[in-house]
Structure formats: C-alpha cells, structure tokens
VEXDREN-2710 file (C-alpha; in Angstrom, 1 decimal):
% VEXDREN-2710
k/r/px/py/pz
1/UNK/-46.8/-47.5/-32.6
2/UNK/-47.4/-45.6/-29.3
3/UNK/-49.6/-43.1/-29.4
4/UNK/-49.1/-39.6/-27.4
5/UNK/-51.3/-37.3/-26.3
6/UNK/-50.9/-33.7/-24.9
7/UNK/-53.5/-31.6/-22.5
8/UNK/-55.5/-28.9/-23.5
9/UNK/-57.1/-26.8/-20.9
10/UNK/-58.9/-23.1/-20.0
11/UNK/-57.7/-21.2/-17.0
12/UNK/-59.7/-18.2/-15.4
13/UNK/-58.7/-15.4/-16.6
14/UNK/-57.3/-16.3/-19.7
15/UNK/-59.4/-16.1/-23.2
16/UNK/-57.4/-19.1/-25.1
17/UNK/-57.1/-22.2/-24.4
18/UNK/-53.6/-23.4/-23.0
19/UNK/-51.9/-26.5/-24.5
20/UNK/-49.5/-28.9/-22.6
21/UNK/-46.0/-28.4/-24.2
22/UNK/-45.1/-32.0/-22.9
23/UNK/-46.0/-35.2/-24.4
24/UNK/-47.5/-38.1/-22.3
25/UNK/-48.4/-42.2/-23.2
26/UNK/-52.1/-42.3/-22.0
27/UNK/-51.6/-43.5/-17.7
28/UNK/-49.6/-40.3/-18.0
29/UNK/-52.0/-38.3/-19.8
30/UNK/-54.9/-39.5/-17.4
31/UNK/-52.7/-38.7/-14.0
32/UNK/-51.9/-34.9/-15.4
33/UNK/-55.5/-34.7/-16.5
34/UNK/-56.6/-35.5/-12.8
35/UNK/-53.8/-33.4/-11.7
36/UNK/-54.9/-30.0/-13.1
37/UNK/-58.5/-30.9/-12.9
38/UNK/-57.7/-30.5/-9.4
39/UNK/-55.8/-27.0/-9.7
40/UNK/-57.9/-23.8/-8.7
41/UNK/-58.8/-21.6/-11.8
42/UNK/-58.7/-25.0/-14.2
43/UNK/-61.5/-26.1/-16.0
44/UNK/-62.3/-27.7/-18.9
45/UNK/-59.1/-30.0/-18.9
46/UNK/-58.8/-32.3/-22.5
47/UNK/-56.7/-35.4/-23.6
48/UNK/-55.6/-34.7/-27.3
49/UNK/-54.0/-37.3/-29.2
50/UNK/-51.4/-36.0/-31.4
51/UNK/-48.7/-37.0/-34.0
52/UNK/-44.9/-37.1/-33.5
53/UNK/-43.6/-33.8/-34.1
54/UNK/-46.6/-31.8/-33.5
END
C-alpha cells in the first residue's frame, strides 16, 4: 500500500498551523517540503503521513 503524506506548516502572522490540502507519495512530499521551506514568512515546514480519506 502507498503511503501519503500531506504538509503542515506555520506562516508569520498566522497563530495556527496551516495544513496542505493536497496529498503527495514521499519524492513529492520532500520537493514541496523544500519548496515552502524556501517561501518568505514559512517556517517550521512538516511531512505528516496520513490515511486515505483524511
């Protein structure tokens, strides 16, 4: 079974944390993760596994 993952991730300004509403395989995951790591204001950027459906 593949698994899925989704990105969690603080931005300035905000007080929650903000959760990807797409799903990646992990090489996805990691390339997002990498990609908002290196967006101004994000920090904290997190690969969550999750199940199908969630």
């Amino acid at each position: 079974m593949t698994r899925i993952y989704r990105l969690t991730r603080t931005k300035t300004g905000r007080a929650e944390r903000q959760v990807s509403v797409a799903s990646y395989d992990k090489a996805s995951a990691e390339h997002h993760k990498a990609r908002k790591q290196a967006e101004d204001g994000v920090s904290d950027v997190e690969i969550i596994p999750v199940k199908p459906g969630e």
